[in-house]
N, C-alpha and C positions, 0 to 999 in steps of 0.2 A: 758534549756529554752533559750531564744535568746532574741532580741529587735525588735521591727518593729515601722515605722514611713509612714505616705505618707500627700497627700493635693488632697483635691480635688477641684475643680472649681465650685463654689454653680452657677455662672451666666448661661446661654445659651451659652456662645458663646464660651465652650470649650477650655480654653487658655493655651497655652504649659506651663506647672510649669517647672520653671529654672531647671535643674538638679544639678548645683551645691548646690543651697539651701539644696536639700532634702538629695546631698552626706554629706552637714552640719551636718544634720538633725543624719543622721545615723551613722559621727563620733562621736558626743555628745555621744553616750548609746554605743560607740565599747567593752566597757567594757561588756556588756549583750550579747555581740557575736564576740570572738576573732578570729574564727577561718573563717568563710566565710564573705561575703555581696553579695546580689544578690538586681536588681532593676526591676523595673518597670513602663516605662513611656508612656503614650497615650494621645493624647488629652485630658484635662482638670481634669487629675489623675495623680499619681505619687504613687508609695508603693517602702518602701525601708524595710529591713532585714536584722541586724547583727544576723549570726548563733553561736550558741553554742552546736557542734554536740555533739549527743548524741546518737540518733536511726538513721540506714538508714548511718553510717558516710561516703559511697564513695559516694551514689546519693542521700543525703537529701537536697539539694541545695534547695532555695526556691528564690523567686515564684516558686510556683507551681500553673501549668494549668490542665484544663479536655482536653480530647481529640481533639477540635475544637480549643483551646488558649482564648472562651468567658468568663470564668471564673478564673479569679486570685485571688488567697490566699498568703499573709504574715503570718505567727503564731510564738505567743511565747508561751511554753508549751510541753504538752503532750497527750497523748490521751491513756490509758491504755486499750483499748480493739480493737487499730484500726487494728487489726487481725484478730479479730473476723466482725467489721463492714466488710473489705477488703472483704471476704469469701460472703457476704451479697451484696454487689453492684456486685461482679463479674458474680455473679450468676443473678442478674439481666441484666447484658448485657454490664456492664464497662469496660472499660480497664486500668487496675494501671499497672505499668512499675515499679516505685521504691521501695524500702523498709522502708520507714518512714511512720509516722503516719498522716504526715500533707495531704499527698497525699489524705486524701482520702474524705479532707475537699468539693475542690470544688464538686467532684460526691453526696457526699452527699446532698449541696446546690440543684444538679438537680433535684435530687429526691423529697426534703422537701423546700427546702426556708427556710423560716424562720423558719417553726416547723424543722431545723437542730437541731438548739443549745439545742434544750430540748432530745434528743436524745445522744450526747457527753458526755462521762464521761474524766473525768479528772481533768486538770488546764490548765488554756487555756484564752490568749487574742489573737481574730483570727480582721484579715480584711481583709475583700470578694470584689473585686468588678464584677461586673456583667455587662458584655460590653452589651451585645444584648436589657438587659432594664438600663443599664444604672443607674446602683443602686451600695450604696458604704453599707457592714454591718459591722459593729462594735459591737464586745461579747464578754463577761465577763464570766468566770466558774462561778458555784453556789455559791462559797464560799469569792469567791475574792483575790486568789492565785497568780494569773497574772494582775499586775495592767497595768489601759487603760486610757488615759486622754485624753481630747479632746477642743475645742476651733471654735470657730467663729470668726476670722476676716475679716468683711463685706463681701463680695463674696466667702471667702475663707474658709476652713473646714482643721482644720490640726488634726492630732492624736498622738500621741507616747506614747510609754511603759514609757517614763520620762518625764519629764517636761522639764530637762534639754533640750532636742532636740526638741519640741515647739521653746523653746529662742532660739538655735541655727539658726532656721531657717531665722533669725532679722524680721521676719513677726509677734510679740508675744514680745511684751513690758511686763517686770517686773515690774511689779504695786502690791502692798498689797491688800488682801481681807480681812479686817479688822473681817468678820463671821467668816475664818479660826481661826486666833488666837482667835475668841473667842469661835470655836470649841475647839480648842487645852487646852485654860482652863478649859472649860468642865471637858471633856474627857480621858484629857491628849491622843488624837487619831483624826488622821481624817479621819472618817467612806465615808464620801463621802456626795453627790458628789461636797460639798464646796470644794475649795483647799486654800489654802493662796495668792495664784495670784489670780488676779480682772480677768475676761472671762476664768478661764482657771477651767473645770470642771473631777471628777474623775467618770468616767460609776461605776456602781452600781453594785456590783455581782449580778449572772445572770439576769442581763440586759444585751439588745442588743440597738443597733441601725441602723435604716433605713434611707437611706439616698439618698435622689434622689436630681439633683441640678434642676434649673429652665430649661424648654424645648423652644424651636421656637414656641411651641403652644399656648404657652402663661399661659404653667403650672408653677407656683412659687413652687420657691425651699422648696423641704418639710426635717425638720428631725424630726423624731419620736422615740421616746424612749419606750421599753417595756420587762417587766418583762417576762422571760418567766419559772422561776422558783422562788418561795419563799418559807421561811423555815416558817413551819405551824405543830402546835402540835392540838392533840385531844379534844374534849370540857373536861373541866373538869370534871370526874366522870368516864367519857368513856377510861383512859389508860387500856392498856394492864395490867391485874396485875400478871401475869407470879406466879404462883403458887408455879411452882417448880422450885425450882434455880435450879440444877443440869442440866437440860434443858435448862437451859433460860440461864446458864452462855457456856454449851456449843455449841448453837448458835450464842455467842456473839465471842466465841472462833474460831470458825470455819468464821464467819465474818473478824476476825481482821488475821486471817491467808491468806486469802484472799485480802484484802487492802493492805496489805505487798507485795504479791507474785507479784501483780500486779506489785507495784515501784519498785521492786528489776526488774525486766525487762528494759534491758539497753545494748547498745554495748560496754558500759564503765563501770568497775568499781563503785559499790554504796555503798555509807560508810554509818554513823549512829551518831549523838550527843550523847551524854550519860552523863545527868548530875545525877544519881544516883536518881533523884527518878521515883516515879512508868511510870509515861507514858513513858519518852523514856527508861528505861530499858526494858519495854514490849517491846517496837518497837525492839531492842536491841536484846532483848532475843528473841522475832518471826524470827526473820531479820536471828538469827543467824543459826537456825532450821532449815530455808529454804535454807540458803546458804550456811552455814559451818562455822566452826570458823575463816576463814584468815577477815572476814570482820576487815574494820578498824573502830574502834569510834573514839568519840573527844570529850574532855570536858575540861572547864575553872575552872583554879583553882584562887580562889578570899582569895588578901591576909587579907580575916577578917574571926576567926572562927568558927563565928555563919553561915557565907556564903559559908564555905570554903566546897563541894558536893566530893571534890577526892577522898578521904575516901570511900565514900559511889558508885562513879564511881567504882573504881577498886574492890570493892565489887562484883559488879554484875559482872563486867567482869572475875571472877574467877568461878563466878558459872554458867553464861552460856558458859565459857569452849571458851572465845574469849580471842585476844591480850588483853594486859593493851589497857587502853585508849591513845590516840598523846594529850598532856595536853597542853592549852594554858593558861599561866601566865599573869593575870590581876590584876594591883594596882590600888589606887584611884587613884593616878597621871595620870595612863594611860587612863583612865575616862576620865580628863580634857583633855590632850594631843591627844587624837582620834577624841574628840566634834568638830571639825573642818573638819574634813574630813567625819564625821556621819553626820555633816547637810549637808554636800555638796552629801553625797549618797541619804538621804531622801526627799531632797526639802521640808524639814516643821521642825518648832521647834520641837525637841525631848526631852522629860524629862527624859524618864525609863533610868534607866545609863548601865542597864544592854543591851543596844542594842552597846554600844558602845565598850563591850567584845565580842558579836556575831559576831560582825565587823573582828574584831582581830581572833575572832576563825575561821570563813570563812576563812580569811587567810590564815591560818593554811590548812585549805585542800585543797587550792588552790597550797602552796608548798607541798605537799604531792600527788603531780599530780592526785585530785581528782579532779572530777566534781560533783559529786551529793551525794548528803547525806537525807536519814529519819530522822522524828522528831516527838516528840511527842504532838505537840500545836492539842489543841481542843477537849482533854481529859477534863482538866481544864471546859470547856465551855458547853459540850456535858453532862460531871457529876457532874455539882454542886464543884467542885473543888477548891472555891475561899472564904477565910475565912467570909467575911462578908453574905454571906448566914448564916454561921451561930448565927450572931452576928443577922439578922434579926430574926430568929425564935427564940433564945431567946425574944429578944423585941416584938415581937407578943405576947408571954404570957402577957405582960403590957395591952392587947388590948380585955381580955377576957370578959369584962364587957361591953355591947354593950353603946355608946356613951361615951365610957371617953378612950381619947387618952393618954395614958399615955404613950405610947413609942414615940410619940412627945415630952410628958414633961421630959421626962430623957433625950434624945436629947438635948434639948434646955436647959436645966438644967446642963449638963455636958459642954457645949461648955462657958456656962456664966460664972460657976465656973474657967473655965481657962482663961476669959477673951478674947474668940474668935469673932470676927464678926460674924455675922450670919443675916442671912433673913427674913422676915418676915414670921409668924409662916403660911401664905399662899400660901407660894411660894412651899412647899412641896406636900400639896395639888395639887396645878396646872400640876404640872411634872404628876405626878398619871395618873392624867386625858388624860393628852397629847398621853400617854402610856398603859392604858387601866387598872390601878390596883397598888398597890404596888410592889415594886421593890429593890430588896438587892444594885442595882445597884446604886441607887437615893443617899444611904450613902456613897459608897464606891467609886462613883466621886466627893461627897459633897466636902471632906477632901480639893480638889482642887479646885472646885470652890468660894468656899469662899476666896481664893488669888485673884479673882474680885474684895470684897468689899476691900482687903491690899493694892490692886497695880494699877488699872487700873486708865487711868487719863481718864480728861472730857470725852475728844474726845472718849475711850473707852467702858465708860458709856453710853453713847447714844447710842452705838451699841448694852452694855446687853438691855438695857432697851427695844430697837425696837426686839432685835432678840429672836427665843427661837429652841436653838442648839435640842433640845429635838424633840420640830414639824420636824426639818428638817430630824429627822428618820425614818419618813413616814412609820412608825409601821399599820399593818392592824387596824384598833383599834377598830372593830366589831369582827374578829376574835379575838383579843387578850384578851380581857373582856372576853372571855369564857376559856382560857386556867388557870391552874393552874398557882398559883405566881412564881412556881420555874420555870416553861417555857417561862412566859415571862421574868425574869432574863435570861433563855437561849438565847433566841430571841436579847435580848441588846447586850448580851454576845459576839454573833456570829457579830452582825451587827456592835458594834464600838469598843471593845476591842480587837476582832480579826483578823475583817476586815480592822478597822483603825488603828492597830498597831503593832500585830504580826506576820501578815502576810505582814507588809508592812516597815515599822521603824526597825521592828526584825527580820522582814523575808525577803521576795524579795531582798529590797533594800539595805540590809547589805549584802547578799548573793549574789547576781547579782555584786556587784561591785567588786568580787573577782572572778568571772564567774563561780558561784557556785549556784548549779540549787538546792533547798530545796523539799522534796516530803511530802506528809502528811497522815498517812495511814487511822488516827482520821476524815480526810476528807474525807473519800472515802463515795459516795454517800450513799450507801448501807448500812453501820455503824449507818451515822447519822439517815436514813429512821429506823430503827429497835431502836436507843435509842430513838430518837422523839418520837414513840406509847407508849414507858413503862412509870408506873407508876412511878411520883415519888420519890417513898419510895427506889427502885432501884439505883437513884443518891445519895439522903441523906436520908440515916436513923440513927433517932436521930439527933447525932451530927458526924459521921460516912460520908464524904465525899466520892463522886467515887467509892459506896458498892460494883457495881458490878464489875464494873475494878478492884478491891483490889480480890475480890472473885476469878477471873480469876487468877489475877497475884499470889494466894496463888501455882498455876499448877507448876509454870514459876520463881517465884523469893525468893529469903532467906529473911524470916516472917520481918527484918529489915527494907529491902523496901516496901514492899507490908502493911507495917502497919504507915512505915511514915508521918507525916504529913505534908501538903505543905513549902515551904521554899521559897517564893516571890525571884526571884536573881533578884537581886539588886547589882551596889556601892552604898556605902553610899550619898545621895542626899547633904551631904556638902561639895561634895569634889570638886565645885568650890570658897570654900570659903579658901584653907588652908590657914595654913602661912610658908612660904609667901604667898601671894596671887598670883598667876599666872597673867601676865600685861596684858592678851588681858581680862581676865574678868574684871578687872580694869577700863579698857579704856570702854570697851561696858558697864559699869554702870557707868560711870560717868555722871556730873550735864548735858555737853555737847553733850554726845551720846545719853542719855534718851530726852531729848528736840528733839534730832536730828526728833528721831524714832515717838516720840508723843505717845505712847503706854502706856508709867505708869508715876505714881506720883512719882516724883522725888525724892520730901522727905522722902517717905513711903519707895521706895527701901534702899534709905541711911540710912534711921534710922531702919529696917529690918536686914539688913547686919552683924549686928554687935548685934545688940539686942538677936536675937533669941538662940544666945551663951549662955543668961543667964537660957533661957527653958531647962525642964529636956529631958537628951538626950534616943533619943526612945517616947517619949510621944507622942498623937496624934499631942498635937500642936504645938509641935515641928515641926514634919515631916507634917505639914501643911504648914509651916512656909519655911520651906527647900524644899518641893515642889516646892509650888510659886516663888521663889528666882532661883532654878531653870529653872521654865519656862519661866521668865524674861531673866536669861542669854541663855539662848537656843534661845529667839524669837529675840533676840539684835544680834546673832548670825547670825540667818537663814538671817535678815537684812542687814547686816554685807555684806552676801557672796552672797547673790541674789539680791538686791535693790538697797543700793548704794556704798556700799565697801568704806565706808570712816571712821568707826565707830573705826577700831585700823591700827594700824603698825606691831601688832605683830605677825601676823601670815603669 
């Protein structure tokens, strides 16, 4: 992957962009392309590119033009069939000269225009611009692999793969968007396209945008945003019900060998995560099939041993006949001691602690002179893989007798008994609505948002009460009312746990900051198109998570893994509380930094801190409790290092 950044001129009058700004612009993200930079400046446009070779490494240099120079492309990504597209335009009458995949963006452009991007497979944030009409396009993969941010400042139009090189450019004031963090409590993610800076927004997986500035004719500058792929499952009743597994799992087989074969395609080297259960030892074990055993993996050994996956790494790697795992060694200390350089990769508070061992493992293959590595996210997402599915269909049996909600009343009954905040018994309701149905999802962000009613002060109040994080996921919700409940949980799945955190807090942006390009086989177009139609009973039967992935990996891995059950990685969520307590979380909750920021109750965090010691450890609300506290010091954090840098010393 690489970085790309530029600005365009929204006015008429075509004004030359500084070029120093935009070299600004493109050293902020050098980390996302160490190895080239290439520019591009014309009247009233600017496109910059850090490269991170990968395909094409003598002539991938970008920009890249079509044959006349009226069409310019930036990209960050991939394109895993532009061999096949190449074979396709030349035969129509093009001429490509290099060997990379970006090349074959603009011709494509001449061909389609905008119906381009629905045509692309990969991961991919591309920017087009179009001299002859005079058009800038901004797009986003399906899945939202390659993040794209974007901004308005009055005349001005800026973009970048970070945020960070928006500020760089001083055209892009750090201001708080007070809806981010109350995304971020939500969610614990931010799906898009809020960000936590005030104007500064995140494009949408597959969304694009159109972008023409104002003309002499007295056309006013237009930008238009549009979908030009969204993820959509069958009415309910109508899946696919695949009769015969044998069939059905070796189609699923012969797909996911496929998805693989593709990202293993590289001039460099591609290695593999392996943290011992089923999704990436699949990738793992396909990966190895296809390439041979020299592949390298990598997996994090976490010193707690309900967490601790080595065991179960080096398992697989003896039975798909590959090296041991390269192990990266993470403590809770290292949790806290990383949290500094984690918000400064993500540009947003981070809770999950386990992105802050991803960090550290990306490292790890970055001294192991890799660049790219498979993964197995969107297994989880794709198959029902996420325990509170199952906790919901339990609680659905409470719901067998038409009008008595009883899995509302164990709900609200269990939370009272531990003495939790909680919501009004209507506000569960309302979500539903917003979203087209129930939702495993609605409990299994609850746990965190109820640290609203613990911690947020006035001023944050006023923003739950006006916002609802929910609407802004602009869910089909004609469509969705017809899909099965476990699809719309998929739908949530993909759009904010995945897009707003695994692919971005866990992925990208922990990856990219060690120029370590992540591939995803679980995402390859064609996967998710074939699990999408299936029934189902295919993702969870019974209580039976990922049936069919488990079924497959019965071919491929020893009955230990292929029967495990999920193991959330995590550090432990108190481990900015040790003792001693580490000074910079200190200083960022004190009586003076929490005033500073205006985001929480002062009292509540202080009397929180210390309190929640006396909860039983592992209990919900406990890990409610430790969440929230959490998300406090992460957001005092992100404060800290993006807003105004006065909150500690210590770091």
């Amino acid at each position: 992957m690489c970085g790309i950044a530029g600005i365009l001129d929204l006015s008429e009058q075509q004004r030359t962009v500084p070029e120093e700004i935009v070299r600004k612009m493109a050293r902020a993200i050098v980390h996302r392309g160490p190895d080239e930079e290439g520019f591009y400046f014309r009247p009233g446009i600017a496109l910059a590119i850090r490269r991170l070779s990968i395909v094409g490494l003598a002539d991938g240099q970008q920009p890249v033009t079509n044959e006349d120079g009226t069409v310019n492309v930036v990209f960050n990504g991939e394109l895993f069939d532009h061999l096949e597209k190449r074979t396709e335009l030349e035969a129509r009458g093009h001429r490509l000269v290099k060997h990379c995949d970006t090349e074959i963006i603009p011709h494509m452009w001449e061909e389609y225009q905008q119906g381009m991007f629905e045509r692309l497979r990969g991961q991919f944030a591309i920017a087009l611009w179009d001299e002859r009409e005079r058009r800038l396009a901004l797009g986003r993969d399906r899945f939202g692999i390659c993040p794209l941010y974007w901004t308005r400042q009055g005349d001005w139009l800026l973009f970048a793969s970070e945020i960070k090189a928006l500020l760089a450019s001083g055209m892009v004031h750090a201001k708080t968007d007070r809806r981010g963090i109350d995304h971020i409590f939500t969610f614990s993610a931010l799906p898009g396209p809020i960000t936590c800076f005030e104007g500064v927004q995140l494009l949408r997986a597959g969304h694009y945008l159109n972008i023409a500035p104002a003309s002499e004719r007295g056309r006013s500058a237009e930008i238009t945003e549009r979908a030009y792929w969204e993820m959509d499952f069958p009415d309910r009743g109508e899946e696919e019900r695949g009769d015969d597994p044998r069939k059905l799992v070796d189609e699923f087989e012969q797909l996911m060998l496929q998805a693989v074969d593709k990202r293993l395609k590289a001039d460099v080297p591609v290695g593999s995560y392996l943290s011992g259960g089923v999704d990436s030892s699949m990738i793992a074990a396909l990966a190895c099939h296809l390439k041979g055993a020299a592949i390298n993996t990598y997996t994090v050994r976490v010193d707690s041993p309900e967490l601790d996956e080595l065991n179960a790494a080096n398992l697989v790697a003896r039975h798909i006949k590959t090296k041991p795992p390269i192990v990266q060694e993470f403590r809770a200390e290292d949790a806290v001691n990383t949290y500094p350089e984690l918000i400064r990769a993500s540009e947003a508070p981070v809770i999950d602690t386990s992105c802050a061992a991803l960090l550290q493992l990306a490292r790890r293959v970055h001294e192991s002179d890799q660049k790219v590595v498979l993964t197995g996210e969107g297994a989880d997402e794709w198959l029902i893989g996420y325990p509170w599915y199952k906790i919901a269909k339990i609680l659905d049996y409470l719901d067998v007798l038409p009008g008595l909600h009883l899995s509302d009343a164990a709900r609200r009954g269990y939370l009272r008994l531990n003495d939790v905040p909680q919501y009004p018994a209507e506000f569960r309701h309302s979500i539903e609505k917003t979203i087209g149905g129930p939702n495993a999802w609605i409990d299994a962000y609850g746990l965190l948002t109820l640290s609203k009613l613990r911690f947020y002060s006035e001023s944050m109040h006023e923003v739950r009460e006006n916002a609802n994080p929910w609407a802004d996921l602009q869910i089909p919700l004609e469509r969705a009312r017809r899909w099965h409940p476990l699809n719309r949980g998929i739908w949530v799945a993909g759009r904010v746990t995945l897009a707003g955190l695994l692919l971005q807090a866990k992925g990208d942006r922990v990856a990219m900051h060690s120029s370590v390009e992540v591939r995803y086989p679980f995402l390859d177009e064609d996967v998710f198109a074939f699990l999408a139609r299936l029934d189902p009973r295919w993702k969870l039967r019974g209580l039976r998570d990922k049936h069919l992935l488990r079924l497959l990996a019965e071919r491929w891995l020893p009955p230990s893994v292929y029967r495990r059950q999920k193991v959330i990685f995590r550090a432990p969520l108190d481990s900015f509380h040790m003792h001693p307590e580490p000074p910079f979380v200190g200083q960022l909750l004190s009586e003076e930094s929490l005033r500073r920021t205006g985001y929480f109750d002062v009292a509540a965090v202080q009397h929180w801190r210390t309190a929640f010691r006396q909860m039983k450890p592992g209990s919900l609300p406990r890990l409610s409790v430790e969440g929230g506290l959490a998300a406090v010091v992460a957001t005092q954090l992100w404060h800290h290092l993006y807003i105004e840098g006065n909150l500690t010393d210590k770091l």
